[in-house]
N, C-alpha and C positions, 0 to 999 in steps of 0.2 A: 484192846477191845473197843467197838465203838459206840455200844451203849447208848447212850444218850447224843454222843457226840455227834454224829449225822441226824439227829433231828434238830438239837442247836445248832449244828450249822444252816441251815435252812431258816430257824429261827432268826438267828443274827442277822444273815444276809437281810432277811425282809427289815428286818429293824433298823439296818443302815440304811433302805432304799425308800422307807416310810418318811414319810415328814412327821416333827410334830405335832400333838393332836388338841384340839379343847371339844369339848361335849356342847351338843346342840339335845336339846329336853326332847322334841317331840317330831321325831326323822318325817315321819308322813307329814305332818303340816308343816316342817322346815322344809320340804321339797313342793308343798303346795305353794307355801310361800317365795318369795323370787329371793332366795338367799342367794350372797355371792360363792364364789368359786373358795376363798379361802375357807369359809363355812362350813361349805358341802366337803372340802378336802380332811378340815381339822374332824368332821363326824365320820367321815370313811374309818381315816386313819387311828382314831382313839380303840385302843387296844381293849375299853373298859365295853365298846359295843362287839358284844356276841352273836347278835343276830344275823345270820347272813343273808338271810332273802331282805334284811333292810338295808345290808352291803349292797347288796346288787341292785337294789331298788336308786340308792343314791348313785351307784357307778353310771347307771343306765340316762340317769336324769342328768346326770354331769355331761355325759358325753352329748345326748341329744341338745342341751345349752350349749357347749361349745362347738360344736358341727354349725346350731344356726344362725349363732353368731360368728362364725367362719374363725375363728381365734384357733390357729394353730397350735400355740404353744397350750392353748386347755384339752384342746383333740387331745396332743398327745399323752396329756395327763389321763385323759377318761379311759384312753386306751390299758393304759396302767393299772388306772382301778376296777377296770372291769375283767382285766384277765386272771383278778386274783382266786376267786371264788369258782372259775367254771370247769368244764372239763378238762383234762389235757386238751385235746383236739381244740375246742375253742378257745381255747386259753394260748393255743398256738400260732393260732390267727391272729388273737388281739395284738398277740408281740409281734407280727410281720407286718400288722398295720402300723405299729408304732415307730419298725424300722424304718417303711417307705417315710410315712410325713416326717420324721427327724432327719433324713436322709443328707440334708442340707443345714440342717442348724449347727446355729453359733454358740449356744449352750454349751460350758466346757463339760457338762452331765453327759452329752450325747456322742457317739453312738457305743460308748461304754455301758451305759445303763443298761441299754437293750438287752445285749450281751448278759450282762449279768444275772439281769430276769427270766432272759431263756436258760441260763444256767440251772438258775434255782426253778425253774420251773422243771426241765428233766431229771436234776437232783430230787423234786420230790416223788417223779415217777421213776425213781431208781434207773435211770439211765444213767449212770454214772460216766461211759465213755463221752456222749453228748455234751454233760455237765461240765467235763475238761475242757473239753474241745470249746466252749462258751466262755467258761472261765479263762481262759489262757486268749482268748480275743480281747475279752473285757480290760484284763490287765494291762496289753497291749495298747490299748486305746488309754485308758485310765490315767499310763503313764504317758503317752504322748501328750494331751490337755494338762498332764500335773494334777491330777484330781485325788488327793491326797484320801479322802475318805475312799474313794471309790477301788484305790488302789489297796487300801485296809480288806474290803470287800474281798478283793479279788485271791489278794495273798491268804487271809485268812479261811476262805473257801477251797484253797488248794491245798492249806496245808489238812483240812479233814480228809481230802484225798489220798495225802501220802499216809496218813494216819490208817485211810483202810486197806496200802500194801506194808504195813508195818514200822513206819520210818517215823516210829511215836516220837523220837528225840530233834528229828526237825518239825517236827506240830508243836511239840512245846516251846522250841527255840522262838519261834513265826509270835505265838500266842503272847509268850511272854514280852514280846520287843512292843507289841500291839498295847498291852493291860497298862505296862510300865514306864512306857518309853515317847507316848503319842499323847495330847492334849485335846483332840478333836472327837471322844467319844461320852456320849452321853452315859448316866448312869445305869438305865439299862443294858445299854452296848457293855460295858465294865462288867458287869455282872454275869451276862452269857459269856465272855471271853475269863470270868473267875472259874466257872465252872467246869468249862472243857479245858482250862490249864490243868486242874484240880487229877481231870481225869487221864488226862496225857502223862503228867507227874506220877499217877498210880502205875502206869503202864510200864513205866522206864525205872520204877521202886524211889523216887525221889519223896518217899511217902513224909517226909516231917514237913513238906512246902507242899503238898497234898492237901494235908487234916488242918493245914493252916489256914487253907481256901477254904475247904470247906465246914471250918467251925464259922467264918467271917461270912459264910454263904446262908447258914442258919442263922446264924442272930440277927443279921440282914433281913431276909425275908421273915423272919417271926414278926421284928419291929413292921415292918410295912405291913405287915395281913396278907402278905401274896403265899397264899398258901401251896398255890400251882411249885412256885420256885423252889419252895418250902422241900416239897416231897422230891424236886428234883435233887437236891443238894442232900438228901435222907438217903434219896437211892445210889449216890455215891458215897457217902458213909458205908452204904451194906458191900459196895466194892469194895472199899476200902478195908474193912476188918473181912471179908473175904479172903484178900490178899494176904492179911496178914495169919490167916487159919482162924480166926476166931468169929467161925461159922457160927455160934448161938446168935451173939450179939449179929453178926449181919443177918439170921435168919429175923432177926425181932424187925430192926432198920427195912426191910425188904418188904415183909408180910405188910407193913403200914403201908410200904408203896404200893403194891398188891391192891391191897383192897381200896388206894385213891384212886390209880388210874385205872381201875376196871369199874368202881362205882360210877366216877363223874360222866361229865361230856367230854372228857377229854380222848381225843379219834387217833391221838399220837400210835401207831403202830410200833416206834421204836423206843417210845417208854415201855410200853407194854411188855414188848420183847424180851427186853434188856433186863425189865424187874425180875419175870420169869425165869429169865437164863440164870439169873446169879442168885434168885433164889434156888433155883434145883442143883451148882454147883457146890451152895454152902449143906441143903441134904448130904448130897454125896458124899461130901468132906465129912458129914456126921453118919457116914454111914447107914444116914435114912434113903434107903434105896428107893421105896414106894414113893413117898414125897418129891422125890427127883424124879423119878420116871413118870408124875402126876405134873408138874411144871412142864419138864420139856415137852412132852407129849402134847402138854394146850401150845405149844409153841408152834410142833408142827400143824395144828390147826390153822394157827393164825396166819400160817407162812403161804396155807393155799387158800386160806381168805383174800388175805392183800397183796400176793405175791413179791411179797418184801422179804428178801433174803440179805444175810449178813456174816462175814466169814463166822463167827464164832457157832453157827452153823452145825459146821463138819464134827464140832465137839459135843453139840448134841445129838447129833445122830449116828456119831461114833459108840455117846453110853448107850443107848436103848438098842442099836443093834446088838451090842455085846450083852445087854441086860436077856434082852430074849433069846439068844445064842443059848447063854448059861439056862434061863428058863424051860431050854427046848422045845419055842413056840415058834417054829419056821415059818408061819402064815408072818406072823407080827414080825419075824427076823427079815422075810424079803422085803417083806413091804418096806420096811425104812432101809435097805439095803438099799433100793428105786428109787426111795425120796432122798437119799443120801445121794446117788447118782447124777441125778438131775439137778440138784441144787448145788452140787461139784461145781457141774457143765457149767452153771450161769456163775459164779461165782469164779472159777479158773480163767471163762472167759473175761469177764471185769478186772478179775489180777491183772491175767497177762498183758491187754490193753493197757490198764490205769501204772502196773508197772513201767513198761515200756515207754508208750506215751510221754509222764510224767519228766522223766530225766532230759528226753529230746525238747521233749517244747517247753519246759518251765525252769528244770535244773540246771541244765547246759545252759542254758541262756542268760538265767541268772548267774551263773560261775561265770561266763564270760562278760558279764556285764560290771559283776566282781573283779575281775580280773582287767580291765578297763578301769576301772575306777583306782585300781592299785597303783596300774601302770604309769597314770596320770599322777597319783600321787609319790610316785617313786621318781619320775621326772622331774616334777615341783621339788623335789627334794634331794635331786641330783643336782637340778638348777641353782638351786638356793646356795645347794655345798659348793660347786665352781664360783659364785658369784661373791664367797662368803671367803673359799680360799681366794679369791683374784686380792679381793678387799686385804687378805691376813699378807698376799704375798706382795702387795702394794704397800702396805703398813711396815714390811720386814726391811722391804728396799730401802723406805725412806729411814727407816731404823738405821739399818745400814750404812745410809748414807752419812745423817746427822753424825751415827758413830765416828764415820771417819773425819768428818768434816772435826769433829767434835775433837780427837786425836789431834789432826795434823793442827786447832787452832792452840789445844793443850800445849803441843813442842814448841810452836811459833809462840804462846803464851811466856812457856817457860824457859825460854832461848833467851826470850828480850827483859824478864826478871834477871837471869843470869848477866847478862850484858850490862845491866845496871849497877847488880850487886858489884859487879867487876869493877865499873867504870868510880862507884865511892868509895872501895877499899886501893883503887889505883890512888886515889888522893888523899887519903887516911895521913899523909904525913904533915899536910897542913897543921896549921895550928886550930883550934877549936874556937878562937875568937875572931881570930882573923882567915879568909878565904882569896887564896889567889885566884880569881875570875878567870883569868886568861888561860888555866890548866885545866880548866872544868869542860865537860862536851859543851857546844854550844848552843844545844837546843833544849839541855837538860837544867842548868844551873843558873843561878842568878849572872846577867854579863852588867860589864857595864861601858858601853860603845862608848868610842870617842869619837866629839864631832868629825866629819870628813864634808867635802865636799856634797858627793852625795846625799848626806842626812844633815840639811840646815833648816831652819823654819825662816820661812820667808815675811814670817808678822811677827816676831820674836825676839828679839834682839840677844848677840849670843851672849851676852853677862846675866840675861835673865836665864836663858837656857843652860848654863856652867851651871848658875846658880842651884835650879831646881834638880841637875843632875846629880849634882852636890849631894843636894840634900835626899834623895832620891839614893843615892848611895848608902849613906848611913842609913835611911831608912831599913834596907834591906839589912843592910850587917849586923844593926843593931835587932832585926828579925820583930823589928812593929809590924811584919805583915801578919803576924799570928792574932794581935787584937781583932779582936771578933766584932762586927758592927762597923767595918770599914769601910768610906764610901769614897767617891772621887772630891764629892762636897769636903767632908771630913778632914783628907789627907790633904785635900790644897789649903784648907784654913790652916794645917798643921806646919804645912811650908811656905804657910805665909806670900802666899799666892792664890791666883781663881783659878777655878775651874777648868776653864777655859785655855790658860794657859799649861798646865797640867796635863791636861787631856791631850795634848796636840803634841806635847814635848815627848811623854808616852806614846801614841800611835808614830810618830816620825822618830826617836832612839831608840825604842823597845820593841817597834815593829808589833804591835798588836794593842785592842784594847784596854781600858783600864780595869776589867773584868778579867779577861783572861791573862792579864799580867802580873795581877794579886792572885789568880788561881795558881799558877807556875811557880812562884813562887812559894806558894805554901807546900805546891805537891813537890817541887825538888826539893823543901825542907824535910820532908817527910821519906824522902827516898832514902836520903842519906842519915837521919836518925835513926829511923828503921830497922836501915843495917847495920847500927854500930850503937843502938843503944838495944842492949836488950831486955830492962828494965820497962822501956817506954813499949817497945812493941809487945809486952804480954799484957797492956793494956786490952779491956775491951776495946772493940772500933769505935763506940758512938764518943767514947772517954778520948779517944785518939782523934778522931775530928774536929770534938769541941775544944781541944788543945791547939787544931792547927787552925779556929780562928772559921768553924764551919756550922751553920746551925745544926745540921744533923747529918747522921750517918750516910743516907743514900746518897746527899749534894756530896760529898765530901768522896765516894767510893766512885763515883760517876765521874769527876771531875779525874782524879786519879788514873783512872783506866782511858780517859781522852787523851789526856798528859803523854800518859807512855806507852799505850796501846797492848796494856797487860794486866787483868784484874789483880784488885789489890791481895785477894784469898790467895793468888798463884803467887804474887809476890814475896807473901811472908810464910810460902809454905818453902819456897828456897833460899830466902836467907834461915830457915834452921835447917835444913839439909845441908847447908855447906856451914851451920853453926854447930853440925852434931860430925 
């Protein structure tokens, strides 16, 4: 039904296109006066001035100020406030003046505005086709600028159109995205958008998010004193318990709107209509026939007053032609037979248009625009997934890879564990204090060279060098390399020798520093303990290192794995595999 709802729509529109307003006291000597343009715009615009020969009086005085001061941009505004008030006819003009001079502006308001004002302006001379055809330009524009309000305007305008070929569930869909969903509308904008949710929700029975609006619609307008809004959100009420059969109570809700908008000033044709209609449908429901045929009947007065017709229409001139059928008053039966007729014609023709229309120029375009926005988002997330599997299938390779890598360094790990374990149980028949060097691998075991040729020191003299190898020997047998805190200083005061000489006699018979000749030694201590003590190796490692003379665990696990080129975890996980 639409009720109310096409004269709120027309309301809202204007309210989006208004600026807001402050009050100037005394409009004749504020226009005597040289007030400026914001002035004269906030007194046009303030919703609280009723007078409209003092609208026009300021529209007229606006324009004639900005015409002689050649200011385009206020032209086009006077053009605005002047075409609110006048006839259609000149109200048609003012808006084609307004098209030419914005013709070229940079305003992202223009030539959207235009548009929407011609809209609402044939929307309120019931041209409904016209009003599409404006609306569906305006949105157009709207969305090309990005004009976010304007675009609220334009959707919100079309969906009271779909609303009068029946499609109440995308008017409420449209309404609701708008009330709920958007942060750029003032509280009155909220307020007309509470109300035609309220009554699109009645239409589609979503009646508990209905009476939720409009109890929030009453206590709203009570608190403000706006009693207009008051009665509007009453006269939804009386649809409301209409709908639900409980005709008393709407006939009570109704009759108060009744006797508002026929008392006041208020010129609304489609409050008027609308209160009527549903009060003569809640009669009916009470089986008060007279009372119903006393409503609808003022309604077809009013329909060839204002020539404002509205589908719900056909259902009253459906009762009364059947009320006088049964009465068998054939003068009263043609007669609304004819006004039934004619008010078909206009009405089937506004369907069939506004149906038709609607889906081609608005719906299809939005679906495809939908449909564009999907596709794009279906891509972005096709993209994402190939880019997401390249990444999973990059990640799996190197997975992969490491695996094997990881594999073949485990066998080559545990090959040269084996080769070890082998190489100390090959010499297990030694004695335990003494070590025959010369049977040991040679790059595993303590050696101990004899001078040659090749290895002499040439600032050394060979009795010092005997000497220190000497002693250098026992060192090792006697396994002082496990004291902890060993240094080159240390072990040459220990052999009674410097530094110096020490040093050289190591790099030239040991073939490597004094660092890595105390390392070797400890780790081939360790190899071969290892494997033949199993007492020692269930030691924790840090208990195991500081035994072989290491400060701690990592120096001591790092040194090991340089030594023999097979971590020590692999090492002692195959001397128990071949101890089990």
């Amino acid at each position: 039904m639409l009720k109310i709802k096409l004269f709120l729509l027309f309301s809202i529109v204007c309210n989006f296109l208004y600026a807001q307003t402050k009050n100037i006291e005394d409009i004749e000597k504020g226009i005597s006066k040289n007030y400026t343009y914001e002035e004269l715009e906030n007194e046009f615009y303030d919703g609280r001035t009723g007078d409209v020969n003092s609208k026009i009086s300021i529209a007229k005085y606006y324009l004639k100020k900005a015409k002689a001061e050649k200011n385009t941009t206020q032209i086009a505004e006077g053009y605005v406030m002047s075409h609110y008030d006048e006839t259609f006819p000149n109200a048609l003009k003012y808006l084609d003046s307004l098209q030419a001079i914005t013709k070229n502006s940079r305003e992202n308001y223009y030539p959207a505005r235009t548009y929407l004002l011609r809209g609402n302006l044939y929307f309120k001379a019931d041209n409904l086709q016209a009003a599409l055809n404006n609306y569906v330009l305006g949105l157009k524009y709207a969305k090309a600028k990005e004009n976010k309000r304007q675009i609220a305007i334009a959707e919100i305008s079309i969906a009271y159109l779909n609303n009068f070929i029946g499609k109440h569930t995308e008017t409420a869909k449209t309404l609701k995205h708008y009330l709920y969903n958007v942060d750029y509308l003032d509280e009155g904008e909220r307020e007309h958008l509470k109300l035609n949710l309220a009554d699109a929700y009645i239409e589609i029975n979503n009646m508990d998010s209905a009476y939720a609006l409009i109890q929030d619609g009453l206590i709203s307008s009570k608190k403000n004193k706006d009693i207009y809004r008051y009665h509007q959100n009453l006269g939804l009420l009386g649809f409301y318990n209409l709908k639900l059969k409980k005709y008393n109570i709407a006939v009570e809700d109704l009759l108060q709107c009744k006797n508002y908008f026929f008392a006041t000033k208020d010129q609304s044709k489609r409050n008027q209509n609308y209160t009527l209609l549903n009060l003569g449908k809640a009669y009916a429901g009470l089986e008060n026939k007279a009372k119903a045929i006393e409503n609808f009947t003022k309604i077809d007065s009013l329909v060839l007053k204002t020539n404002y017709v509205f589908p719900e229409l056909r259902e009253v001139y459906t009762y009364l032609i059947d009320y006088y059928k049964e009465a068998k008053d054939k003068e009263k039966q043609l007669y609304f037979v004819e006004r039934f007729l004619k008010v078909d014609h206009i009405l089937d023709s506004q369907f069939r248009y506004i149906s038709r229309e609607l889906p081609r120029r608005y719906d299809t375009p939005k679906l495809l625009q939908e449909k564009e926005l999907i596709t794009d988002e279906l891509k972005k997330k096709r993209t994402f997934f190939y880019i997401a599997l390249g990444f999973l299938i990059v990640v799996l390779l190197l997975f992969i890879n490491f695996y094997f890598k990881y594999k073949n360094a485990d066998k080559k790990y545990r090959k040269i564990a084996q080769d070890l374990i082998q190489s100390v149980h090959e010499h297990k028949l030694e004695s335990e204090t003494e070590i025959k060097k010369e049977e040991l691998p040679d790059d595993l075991l303590p050696q101990n060279i004899a001078i040659t040729e090749e290895k002499t020191s040439k600032t050394i003299s060979e009795d010092i060098v005997q000497t220190i190898l000497k002693e250098l020997d026992t060192f090792e047998r006697k396994e002082q390399f496990l004291t902890k805190g060993i240094t080159l200083s240390s072990l040459a005061k220990k052999l009674k020798t410097n530094s110096k000489y020490l040093s050289e006699v190591i790099n030239t018979y040991k073939e490597k520093n004094f660092a890595a000749y105390l390392n070797d030694l400890r780790i081939d201590y360790a190899i071969s303990r290892l494997a033949t003590d199993r007492k020692f190796r269930s030691y924790k490692i840090p208990f195991i290192a500081e035994e072989l003379g290491y400060n701690n665990e990592q120096a001591f696990t790092m040194a090991f794995k340089r030594r023999t080129g097979t971590p020590l975890s692999i090492y002692l996980k195959e001397i128990e595999k071949l101890a089990n």
